[in-house]
LUMLUMDREN-2810 file (N, C-alpha, C; in Angstrom, 1 decimal):
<atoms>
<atom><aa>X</aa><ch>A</ch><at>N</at><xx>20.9</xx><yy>45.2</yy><zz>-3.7</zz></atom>
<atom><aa>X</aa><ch>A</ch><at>CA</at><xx>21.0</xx><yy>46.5</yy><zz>-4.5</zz></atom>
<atom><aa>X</aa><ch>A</ch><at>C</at><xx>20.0</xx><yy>46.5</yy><zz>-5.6</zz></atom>
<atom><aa>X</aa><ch>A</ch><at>N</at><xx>19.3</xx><yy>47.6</yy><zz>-5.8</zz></atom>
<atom><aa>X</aa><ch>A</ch><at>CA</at><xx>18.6</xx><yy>47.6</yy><zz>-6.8</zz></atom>
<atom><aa>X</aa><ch>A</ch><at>C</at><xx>19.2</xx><yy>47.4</yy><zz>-8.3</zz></atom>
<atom><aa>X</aa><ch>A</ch><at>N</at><xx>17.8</xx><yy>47.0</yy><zz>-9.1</zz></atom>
<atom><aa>X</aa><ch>A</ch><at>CA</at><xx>18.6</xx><yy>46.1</yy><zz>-10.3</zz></atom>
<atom><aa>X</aa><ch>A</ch><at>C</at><xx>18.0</xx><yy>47.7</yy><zz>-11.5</zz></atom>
<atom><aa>X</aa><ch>A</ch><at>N</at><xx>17.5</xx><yy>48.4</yy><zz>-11.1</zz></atom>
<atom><aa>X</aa><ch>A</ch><at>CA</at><xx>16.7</xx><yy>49.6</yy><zz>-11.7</zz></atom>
<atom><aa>X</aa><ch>A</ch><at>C</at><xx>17.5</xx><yy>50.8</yy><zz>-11.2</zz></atom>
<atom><aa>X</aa><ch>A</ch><at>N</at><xx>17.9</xx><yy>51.8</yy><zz>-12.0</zz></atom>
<atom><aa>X</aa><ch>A</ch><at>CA</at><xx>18.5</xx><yy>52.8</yy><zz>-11.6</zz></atom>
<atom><aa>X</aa><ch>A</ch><at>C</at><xx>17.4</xx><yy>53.8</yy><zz>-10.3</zz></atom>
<atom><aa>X</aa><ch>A</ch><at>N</at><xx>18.0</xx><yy>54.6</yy><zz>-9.6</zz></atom>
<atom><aa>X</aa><ch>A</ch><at>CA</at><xx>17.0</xx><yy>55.3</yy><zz>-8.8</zz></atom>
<atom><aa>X</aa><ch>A</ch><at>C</at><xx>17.7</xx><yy>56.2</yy><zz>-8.4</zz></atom>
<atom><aa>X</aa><ch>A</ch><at>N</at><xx>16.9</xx><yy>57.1</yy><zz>-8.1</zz></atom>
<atom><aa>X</aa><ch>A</ch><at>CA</at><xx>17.8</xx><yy>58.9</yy><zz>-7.4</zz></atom>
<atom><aa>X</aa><ch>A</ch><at>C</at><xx>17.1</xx><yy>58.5</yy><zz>-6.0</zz></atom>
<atom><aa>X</aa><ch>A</ch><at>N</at><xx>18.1</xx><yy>59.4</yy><zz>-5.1</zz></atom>
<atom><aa>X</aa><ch>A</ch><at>CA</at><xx>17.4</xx><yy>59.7</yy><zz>-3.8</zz></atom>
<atom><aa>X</aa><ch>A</ch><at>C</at><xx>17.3</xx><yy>61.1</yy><zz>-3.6</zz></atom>
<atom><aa>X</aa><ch>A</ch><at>N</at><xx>15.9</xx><yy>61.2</yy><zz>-3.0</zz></atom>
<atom><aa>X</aa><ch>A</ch><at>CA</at><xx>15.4</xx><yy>62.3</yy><zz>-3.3</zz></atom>
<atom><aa>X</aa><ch>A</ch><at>C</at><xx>15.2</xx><yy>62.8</yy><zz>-1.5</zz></atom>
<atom><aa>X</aa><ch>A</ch><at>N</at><xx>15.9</xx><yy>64.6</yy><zz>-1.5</zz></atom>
<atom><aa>X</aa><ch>A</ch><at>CA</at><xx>15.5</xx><yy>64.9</yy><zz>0.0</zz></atom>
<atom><aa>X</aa><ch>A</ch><at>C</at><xx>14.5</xx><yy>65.4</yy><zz>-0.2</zz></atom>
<atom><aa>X</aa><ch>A</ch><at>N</at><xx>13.3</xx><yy>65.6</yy><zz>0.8</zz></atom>
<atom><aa>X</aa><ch>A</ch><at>CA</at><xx>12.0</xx><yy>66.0</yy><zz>0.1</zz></atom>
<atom><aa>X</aa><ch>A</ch><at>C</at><xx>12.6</xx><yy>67.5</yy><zz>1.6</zz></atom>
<atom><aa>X</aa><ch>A</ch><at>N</at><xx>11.3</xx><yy>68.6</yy><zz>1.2</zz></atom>
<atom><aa>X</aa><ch>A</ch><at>CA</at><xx>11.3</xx><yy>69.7</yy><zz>2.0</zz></atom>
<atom><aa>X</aa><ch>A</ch><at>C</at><xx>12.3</xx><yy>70.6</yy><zz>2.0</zz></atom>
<atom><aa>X</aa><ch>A</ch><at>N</at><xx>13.2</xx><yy>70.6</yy><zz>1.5</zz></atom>
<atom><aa>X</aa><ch>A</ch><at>CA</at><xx>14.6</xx><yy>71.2</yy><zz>1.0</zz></atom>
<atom><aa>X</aa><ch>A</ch><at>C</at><xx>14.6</xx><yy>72.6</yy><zz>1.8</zz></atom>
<atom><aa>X</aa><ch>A</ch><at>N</at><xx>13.2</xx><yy>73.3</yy><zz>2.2</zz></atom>
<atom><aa>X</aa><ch>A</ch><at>CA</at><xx>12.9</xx><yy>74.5</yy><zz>2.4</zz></atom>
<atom><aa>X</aa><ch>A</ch><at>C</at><xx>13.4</xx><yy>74.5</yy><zz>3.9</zz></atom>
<atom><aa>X</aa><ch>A</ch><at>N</at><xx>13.4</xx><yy>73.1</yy><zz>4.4</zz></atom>
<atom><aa>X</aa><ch>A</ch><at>CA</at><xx>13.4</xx><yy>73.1</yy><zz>6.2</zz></atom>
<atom><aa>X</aa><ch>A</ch><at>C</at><xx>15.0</xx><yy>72.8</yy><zz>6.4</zz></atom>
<atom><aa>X</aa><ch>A</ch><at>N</at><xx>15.7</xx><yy>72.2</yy><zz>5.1</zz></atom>
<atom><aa>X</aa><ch>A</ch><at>CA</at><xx>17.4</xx><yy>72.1</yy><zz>5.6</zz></atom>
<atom><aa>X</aa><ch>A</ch><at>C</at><xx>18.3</xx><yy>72.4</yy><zz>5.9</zz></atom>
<atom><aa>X</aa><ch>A</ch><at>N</at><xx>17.9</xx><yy>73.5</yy><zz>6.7</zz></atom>
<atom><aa>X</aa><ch>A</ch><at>CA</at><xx>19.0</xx><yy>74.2</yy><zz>7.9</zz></atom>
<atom><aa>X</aa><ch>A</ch><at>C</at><xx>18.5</xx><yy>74.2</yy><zz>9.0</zz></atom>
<atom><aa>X</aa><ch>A</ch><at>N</at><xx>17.5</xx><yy>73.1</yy><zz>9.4</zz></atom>
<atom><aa>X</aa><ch>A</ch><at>CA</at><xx>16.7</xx><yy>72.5</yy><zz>10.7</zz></atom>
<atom><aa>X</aa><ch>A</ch><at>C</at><xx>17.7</xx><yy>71.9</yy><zz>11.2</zz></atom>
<atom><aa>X</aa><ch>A</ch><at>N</at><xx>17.8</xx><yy>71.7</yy><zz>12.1</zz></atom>
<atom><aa>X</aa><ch>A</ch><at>CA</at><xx>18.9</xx><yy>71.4</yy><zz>13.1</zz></atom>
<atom><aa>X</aa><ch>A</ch><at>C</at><xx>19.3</xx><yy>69.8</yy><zz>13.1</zz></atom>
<atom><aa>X</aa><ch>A</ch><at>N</at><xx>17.9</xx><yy>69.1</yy><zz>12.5</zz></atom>
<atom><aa>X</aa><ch>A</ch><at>CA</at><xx>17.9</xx><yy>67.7</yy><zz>12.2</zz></atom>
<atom><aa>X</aa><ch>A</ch><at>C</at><xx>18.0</xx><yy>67.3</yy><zz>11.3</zz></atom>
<atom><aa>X</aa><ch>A</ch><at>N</at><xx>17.9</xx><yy>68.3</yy><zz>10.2</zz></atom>
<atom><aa>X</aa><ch>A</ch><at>CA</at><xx>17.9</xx><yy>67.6</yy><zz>8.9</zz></atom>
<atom><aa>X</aa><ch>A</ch><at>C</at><xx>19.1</xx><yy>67.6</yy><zz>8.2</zz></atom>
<atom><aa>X</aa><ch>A</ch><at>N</at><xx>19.3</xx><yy>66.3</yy><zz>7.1</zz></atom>
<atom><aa>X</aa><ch>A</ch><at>CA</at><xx>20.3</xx><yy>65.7</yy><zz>6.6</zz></atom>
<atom><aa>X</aa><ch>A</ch><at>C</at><xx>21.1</xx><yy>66.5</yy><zz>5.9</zz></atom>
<atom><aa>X</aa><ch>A</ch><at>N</at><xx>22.4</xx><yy>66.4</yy><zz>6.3</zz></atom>
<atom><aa>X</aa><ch>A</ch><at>CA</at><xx>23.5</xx><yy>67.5</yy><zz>5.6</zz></atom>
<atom><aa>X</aa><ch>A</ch><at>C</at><xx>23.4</xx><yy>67.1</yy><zz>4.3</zz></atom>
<atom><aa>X</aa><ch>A</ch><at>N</at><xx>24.4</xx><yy>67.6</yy><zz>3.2</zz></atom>
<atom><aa>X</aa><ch>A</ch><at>CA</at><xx>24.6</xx><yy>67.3</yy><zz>2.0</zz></atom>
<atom><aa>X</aa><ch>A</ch><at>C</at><xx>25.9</xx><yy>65.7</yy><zz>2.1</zz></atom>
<atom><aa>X</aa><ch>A</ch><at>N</at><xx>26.9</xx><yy>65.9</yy><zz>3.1</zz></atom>
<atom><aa>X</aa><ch>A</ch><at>CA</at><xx>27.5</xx><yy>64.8</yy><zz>3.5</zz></atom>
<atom><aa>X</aa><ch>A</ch><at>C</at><xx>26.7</xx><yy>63.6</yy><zz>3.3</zz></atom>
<atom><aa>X</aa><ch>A</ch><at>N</at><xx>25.9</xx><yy>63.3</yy><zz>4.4</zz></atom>
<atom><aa>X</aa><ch>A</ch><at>CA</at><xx>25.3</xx><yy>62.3</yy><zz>4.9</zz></atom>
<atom><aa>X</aa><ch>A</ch><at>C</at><xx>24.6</xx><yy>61.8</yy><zz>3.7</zz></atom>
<atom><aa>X</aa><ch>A</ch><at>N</at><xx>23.3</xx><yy>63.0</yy><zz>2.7</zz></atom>
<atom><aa>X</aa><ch>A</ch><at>CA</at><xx>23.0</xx><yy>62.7</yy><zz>1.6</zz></atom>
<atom><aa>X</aa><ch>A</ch><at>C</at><xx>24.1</xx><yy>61.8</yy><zz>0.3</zz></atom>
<atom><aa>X</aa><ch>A</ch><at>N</at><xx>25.1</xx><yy>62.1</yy><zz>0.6</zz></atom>
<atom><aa>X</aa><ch>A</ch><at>CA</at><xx>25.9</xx><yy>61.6</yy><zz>-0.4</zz></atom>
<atom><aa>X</aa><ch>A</ch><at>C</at><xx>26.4</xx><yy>60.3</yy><zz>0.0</zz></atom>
<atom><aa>X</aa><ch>A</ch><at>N</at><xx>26.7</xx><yy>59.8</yy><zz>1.2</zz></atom>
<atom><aa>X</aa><ch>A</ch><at>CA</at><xx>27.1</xx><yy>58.9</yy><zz>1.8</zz></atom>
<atom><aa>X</aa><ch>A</ch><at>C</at><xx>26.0</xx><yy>57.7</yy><zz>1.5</zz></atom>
<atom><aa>X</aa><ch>A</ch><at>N</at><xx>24.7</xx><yy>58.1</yy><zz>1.7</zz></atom>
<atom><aa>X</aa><ch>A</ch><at>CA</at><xx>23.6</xx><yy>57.3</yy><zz>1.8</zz></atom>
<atom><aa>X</aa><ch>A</ch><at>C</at><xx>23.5</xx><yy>56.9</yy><zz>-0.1</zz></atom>
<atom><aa>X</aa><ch>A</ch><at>N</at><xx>23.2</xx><yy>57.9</yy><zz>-0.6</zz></atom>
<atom><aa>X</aa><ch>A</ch><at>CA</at><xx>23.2</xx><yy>57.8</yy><zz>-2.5</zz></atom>
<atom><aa>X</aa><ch>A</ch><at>C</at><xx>24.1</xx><yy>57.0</yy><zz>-2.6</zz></atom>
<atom><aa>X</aa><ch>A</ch><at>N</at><xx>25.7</xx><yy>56.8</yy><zz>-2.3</zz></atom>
<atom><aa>X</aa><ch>A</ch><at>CA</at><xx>26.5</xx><yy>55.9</yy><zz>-2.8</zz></atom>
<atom><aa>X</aa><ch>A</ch><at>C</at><xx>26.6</xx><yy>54.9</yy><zz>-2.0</zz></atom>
<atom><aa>X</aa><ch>A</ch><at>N</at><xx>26.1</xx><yy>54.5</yy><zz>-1.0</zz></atom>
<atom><aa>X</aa><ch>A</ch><at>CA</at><xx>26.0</xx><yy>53.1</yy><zz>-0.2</zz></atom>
<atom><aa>X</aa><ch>A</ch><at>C</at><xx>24.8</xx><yy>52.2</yy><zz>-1.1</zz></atom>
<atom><aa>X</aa><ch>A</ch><at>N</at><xx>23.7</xx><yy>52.8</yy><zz>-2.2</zz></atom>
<atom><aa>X</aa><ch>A</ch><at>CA</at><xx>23.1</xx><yy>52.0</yy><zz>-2.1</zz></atom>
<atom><aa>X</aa><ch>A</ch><at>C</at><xx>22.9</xx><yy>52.4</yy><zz>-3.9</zz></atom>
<atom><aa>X</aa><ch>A</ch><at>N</at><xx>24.3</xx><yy>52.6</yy><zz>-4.5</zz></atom>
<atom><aa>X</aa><ch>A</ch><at>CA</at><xx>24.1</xx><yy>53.1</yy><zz>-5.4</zz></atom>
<atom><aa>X</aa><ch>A</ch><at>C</at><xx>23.1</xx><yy>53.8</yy><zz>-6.4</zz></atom>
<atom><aa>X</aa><ch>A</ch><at>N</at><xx>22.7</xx><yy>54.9</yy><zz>-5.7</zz></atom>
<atom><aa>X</aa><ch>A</ch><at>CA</at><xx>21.9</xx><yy>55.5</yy><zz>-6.7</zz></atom>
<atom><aa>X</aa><ch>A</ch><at>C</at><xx>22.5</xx><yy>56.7</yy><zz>-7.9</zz></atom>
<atom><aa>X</aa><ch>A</ch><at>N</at><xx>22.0</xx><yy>56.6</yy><zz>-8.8</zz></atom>
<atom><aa>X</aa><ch>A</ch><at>CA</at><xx>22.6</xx><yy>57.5</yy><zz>-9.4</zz></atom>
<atom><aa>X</aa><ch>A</ch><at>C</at><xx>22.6</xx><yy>59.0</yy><zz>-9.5</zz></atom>
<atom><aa>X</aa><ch>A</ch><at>N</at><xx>22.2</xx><yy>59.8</yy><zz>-8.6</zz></atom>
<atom><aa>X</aa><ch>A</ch><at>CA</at><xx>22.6</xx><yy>61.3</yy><zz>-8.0</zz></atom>
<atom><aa>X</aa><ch>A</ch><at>C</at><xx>21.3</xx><yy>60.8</yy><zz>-6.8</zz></atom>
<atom><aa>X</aa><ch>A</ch><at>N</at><xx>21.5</xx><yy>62.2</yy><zz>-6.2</zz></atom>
<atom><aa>X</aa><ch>A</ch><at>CA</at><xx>20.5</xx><yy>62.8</yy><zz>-5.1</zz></atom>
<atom><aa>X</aa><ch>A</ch><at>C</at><xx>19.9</xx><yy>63.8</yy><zz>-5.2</zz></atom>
<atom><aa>X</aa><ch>A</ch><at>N</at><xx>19.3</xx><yy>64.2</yy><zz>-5.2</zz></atom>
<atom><aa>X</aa><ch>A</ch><at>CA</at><xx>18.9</xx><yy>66.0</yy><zz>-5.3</zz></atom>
<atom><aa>X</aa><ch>A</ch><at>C</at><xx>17.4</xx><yy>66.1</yy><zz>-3.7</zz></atom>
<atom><aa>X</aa><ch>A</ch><at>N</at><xx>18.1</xx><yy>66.9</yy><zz>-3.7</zz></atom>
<atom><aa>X</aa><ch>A</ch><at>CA</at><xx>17.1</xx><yy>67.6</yy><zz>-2.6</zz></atom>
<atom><aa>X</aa><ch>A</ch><at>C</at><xx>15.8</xx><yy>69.0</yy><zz>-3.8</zz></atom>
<atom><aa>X</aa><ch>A</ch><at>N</at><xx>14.5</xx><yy>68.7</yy><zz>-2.9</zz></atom>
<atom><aa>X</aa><ch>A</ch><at>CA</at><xx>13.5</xx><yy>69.5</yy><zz>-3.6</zz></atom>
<atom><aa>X</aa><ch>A</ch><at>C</at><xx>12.6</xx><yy>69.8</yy><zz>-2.9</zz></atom>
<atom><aa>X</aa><ch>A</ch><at>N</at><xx>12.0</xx><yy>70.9</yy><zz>-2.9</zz></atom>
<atom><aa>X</aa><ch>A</ch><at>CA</at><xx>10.6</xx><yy>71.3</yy><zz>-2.2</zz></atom>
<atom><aa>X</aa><ch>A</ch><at>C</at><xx>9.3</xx><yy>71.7</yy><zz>-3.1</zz></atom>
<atom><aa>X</aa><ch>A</ch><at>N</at><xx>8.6</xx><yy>71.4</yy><zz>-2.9</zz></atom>
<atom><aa>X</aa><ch>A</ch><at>CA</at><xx>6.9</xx><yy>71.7</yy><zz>-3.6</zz></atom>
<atom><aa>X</aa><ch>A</ch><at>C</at><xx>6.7</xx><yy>72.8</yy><zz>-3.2</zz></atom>
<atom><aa>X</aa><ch>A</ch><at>N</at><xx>7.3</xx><yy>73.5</yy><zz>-1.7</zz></atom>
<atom><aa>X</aa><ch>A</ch><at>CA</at><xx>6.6</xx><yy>74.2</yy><zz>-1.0</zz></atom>
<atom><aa>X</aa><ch>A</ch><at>C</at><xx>7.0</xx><yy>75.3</yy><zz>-2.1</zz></atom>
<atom><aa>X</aa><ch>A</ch><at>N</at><xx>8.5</xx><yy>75.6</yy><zz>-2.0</zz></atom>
<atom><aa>X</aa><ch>A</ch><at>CA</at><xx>8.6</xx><yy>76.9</yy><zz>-2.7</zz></atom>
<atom><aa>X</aa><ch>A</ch><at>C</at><xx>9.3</xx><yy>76.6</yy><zz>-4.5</zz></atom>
<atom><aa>X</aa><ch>A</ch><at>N</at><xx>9.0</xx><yy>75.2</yy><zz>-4.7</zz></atom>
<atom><aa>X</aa><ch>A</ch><at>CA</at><xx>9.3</xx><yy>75.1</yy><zz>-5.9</zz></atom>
<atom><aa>X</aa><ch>A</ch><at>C</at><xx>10.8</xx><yy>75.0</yy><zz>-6.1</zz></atom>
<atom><aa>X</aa><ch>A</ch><at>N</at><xx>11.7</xx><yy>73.8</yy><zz>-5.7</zz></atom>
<atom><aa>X</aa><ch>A</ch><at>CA</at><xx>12.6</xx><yy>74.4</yy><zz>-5.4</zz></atom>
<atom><aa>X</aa><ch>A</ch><at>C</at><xx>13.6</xx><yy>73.2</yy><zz>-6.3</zz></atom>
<atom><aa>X</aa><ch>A</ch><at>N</at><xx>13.9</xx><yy>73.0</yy><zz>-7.5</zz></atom>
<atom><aa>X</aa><ch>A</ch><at>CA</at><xx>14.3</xx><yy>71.9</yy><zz>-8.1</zz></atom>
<atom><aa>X</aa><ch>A</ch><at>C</at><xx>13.6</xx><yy>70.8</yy><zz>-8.4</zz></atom>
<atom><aa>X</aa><ch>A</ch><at>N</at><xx>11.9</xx><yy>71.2</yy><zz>-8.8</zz></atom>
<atom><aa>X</aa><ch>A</ch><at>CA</at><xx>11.6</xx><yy>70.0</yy><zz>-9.2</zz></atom>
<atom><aa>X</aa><ch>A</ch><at>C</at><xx>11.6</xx><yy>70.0</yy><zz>-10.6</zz></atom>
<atom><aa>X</aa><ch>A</ch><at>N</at><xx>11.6</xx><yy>70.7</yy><zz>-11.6</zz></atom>
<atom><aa>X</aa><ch>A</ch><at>CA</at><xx>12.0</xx><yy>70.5</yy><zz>-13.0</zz></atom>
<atom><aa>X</aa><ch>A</ch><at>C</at><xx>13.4</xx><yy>69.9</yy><zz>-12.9</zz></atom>
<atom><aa>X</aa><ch>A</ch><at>N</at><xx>14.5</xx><yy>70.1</yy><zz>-12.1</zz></atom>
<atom><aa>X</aa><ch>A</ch><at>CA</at><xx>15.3</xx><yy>69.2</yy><zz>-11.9</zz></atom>
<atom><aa>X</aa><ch>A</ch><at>C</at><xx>15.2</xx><yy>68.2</yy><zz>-11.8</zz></atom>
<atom><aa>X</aa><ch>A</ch><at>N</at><xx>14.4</xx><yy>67.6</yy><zz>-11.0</zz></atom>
<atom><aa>X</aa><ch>A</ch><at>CA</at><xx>14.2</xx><yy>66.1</yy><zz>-10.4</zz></atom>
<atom><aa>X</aa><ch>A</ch><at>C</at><xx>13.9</xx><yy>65.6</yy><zz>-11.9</zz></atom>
<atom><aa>X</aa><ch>A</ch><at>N</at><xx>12.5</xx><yy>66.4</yy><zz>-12.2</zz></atom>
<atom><aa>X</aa><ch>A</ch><at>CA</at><xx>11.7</xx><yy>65.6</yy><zz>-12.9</zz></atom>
<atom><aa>X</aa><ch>A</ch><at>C</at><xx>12.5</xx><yy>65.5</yy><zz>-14.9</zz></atom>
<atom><aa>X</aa><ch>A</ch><at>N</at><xx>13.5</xx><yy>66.4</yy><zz>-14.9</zz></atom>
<atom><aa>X</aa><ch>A</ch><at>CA</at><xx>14.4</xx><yy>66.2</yy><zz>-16.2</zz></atom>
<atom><aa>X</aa><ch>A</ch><at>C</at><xx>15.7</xx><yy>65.3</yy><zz>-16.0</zz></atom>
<atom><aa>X</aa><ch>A</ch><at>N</at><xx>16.3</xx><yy>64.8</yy><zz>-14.3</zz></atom>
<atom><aa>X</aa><ch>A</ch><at>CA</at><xx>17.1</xx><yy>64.0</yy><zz>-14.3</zz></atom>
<atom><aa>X</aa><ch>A</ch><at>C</at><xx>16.2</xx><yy>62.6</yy><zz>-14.5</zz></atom>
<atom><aa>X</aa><ch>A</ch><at>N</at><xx>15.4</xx><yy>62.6</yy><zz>-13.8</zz></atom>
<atom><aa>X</aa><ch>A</ch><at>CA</at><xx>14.5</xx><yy>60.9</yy><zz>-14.1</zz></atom>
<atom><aa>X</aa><ch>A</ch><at>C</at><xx>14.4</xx><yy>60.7</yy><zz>-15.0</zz></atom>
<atom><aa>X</aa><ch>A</ch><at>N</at><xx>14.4</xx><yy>61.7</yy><zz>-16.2</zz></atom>
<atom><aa>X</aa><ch>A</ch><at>CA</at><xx>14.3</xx><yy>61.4</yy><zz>-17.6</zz></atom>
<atom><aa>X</aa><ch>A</ch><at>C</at><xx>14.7</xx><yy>61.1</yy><zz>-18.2</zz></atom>
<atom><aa>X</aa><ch>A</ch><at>N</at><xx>15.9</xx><yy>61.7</yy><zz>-18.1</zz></atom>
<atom><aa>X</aa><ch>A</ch><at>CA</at><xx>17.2</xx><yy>61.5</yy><zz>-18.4</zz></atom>
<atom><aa>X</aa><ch>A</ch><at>C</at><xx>18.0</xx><yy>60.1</yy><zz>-18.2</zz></atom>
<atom><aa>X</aa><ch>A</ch><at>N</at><xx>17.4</xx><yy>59.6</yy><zz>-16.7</zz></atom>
<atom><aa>X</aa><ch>A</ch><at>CA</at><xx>18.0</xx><yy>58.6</yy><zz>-16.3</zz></atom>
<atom><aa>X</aa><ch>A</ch><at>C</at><xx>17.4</xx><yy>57.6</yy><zz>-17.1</zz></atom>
<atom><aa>X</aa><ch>A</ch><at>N</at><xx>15.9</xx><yy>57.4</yy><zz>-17.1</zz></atom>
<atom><aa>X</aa><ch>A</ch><at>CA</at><xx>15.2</xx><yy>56.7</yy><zz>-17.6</zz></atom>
<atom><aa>X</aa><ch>A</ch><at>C</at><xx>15.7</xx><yy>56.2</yy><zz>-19.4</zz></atom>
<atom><aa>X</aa><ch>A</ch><at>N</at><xx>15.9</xx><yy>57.5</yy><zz>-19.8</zz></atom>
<atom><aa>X</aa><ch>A</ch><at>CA</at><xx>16.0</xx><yy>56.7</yy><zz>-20.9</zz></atom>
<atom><aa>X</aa><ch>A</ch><at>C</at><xx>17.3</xx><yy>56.2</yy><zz>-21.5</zz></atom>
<atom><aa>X</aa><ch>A</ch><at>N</at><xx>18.2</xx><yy>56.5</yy><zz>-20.4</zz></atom>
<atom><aa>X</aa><ch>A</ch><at>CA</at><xx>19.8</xx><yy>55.8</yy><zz>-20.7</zz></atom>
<atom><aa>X</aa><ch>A</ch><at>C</at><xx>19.6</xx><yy>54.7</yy><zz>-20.5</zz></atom>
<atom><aa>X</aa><ch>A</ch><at>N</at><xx>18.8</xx><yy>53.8</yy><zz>-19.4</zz></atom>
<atom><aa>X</aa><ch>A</ch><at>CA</at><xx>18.5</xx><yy>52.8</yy><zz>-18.4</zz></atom>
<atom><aa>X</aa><ch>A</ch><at>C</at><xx>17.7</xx><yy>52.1</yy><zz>-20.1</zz></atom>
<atom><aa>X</aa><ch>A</ch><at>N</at><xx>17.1</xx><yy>52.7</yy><zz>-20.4</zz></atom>
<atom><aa>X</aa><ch>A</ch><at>CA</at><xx>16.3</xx><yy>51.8</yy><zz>-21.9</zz></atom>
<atom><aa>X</aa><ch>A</ch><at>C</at><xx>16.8</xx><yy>51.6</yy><zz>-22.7</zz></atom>
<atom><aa>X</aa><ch>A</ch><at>N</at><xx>17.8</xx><yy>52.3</yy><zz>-23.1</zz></atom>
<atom><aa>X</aa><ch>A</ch><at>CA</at><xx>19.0</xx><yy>52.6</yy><zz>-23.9</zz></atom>
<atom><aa>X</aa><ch>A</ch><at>C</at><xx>20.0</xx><yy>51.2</yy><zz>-23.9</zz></atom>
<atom><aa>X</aa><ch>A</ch><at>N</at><xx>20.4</xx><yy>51.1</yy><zz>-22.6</zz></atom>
<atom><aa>X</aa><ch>A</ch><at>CA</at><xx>21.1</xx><yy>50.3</yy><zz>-22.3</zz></atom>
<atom><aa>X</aa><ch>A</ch><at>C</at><xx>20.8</xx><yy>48.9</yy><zz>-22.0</zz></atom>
<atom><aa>X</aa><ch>A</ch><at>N</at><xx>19.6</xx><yy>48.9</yy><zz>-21.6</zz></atom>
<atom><aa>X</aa><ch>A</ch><at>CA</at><xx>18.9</xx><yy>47.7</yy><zz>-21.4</zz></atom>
<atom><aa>X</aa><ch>A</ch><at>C</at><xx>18.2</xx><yy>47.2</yy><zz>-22.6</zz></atom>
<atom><aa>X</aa><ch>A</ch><at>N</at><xx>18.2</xx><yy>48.2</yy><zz>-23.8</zz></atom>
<atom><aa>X</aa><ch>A</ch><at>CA</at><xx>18.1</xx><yy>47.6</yy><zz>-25.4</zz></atom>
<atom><aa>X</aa><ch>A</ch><at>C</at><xx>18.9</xx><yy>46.9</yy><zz>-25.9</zz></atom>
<atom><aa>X</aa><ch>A</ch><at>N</at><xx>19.8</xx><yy>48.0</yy><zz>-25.7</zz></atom>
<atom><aa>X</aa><ch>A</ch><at>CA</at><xx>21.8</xx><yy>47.2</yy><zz>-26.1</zz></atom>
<atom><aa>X</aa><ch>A</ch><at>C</at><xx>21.6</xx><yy>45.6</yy><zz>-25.5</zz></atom>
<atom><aa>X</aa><ch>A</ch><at>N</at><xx>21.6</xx><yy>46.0</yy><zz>-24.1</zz></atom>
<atom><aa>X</aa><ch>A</ch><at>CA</at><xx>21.8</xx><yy>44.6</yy><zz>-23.9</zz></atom>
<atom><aa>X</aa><ch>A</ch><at>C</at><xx>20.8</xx><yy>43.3</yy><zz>-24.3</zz></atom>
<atom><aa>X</aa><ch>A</ch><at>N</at><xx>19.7</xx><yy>43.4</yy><zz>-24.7</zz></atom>
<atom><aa>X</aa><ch>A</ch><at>CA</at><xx>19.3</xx><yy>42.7</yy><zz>-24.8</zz></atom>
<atom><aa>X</aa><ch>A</ch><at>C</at><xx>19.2</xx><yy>41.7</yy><zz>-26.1</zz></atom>
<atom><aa>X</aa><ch>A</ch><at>N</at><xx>19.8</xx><yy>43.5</yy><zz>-27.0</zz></atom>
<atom><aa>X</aa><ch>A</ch><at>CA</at><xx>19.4</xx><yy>42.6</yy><zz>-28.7</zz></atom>
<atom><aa>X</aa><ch>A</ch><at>C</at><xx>21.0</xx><yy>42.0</yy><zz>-28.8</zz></atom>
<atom><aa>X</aa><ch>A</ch><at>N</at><xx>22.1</xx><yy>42.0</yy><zz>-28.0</zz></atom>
<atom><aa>X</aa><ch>A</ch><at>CA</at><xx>23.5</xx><yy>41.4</yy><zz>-27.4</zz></atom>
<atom><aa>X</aa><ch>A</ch><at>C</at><xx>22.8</xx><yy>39.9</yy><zz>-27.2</zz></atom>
<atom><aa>X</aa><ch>A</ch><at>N</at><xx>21.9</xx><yy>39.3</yy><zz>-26.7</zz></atom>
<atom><aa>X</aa><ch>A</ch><at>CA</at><xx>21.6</xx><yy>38.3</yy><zz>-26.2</zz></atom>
<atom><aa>X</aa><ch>A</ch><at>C</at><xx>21.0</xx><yy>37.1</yy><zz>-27.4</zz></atom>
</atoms>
């Protein structure tokens, strides 16, 4: 398991009613088998939640420093 927080990310969001492509189930199933901390699906093509993406990483990022401060000055 990763020792760094990570999202998983569905890329193409615009093609997800393709016959092949990953439900929101499956997305969720996969995010919590390998604990990430959310999923979001996004497309470049039509712009489609990437200020999302790019303000949850931020978010994540700096809880993850936050906490990895805590723990360290703890040591």
């Amino acid at each position: 398991m990763p020792s760094k927080p990570f999202i998983l990310v569905g890329l193409k969001s615009d093609l997800r009613f393709e016959k092949d492509s990953v439900c929101e189930h499956e997305a969720k199933t996969v995010a919590d088998k390998f604990n990430a901390q959310t999923h979001i699906y996004c497309s470049s093509l039509i712009n489609n939640n990437i200020n999302l993406l790019l303000s949850t990483t931020i978010q994540i990022q700096q809880n993850w420093q936050m906490l990895h401060a805590e723990n360290t000055d703890q040591k």
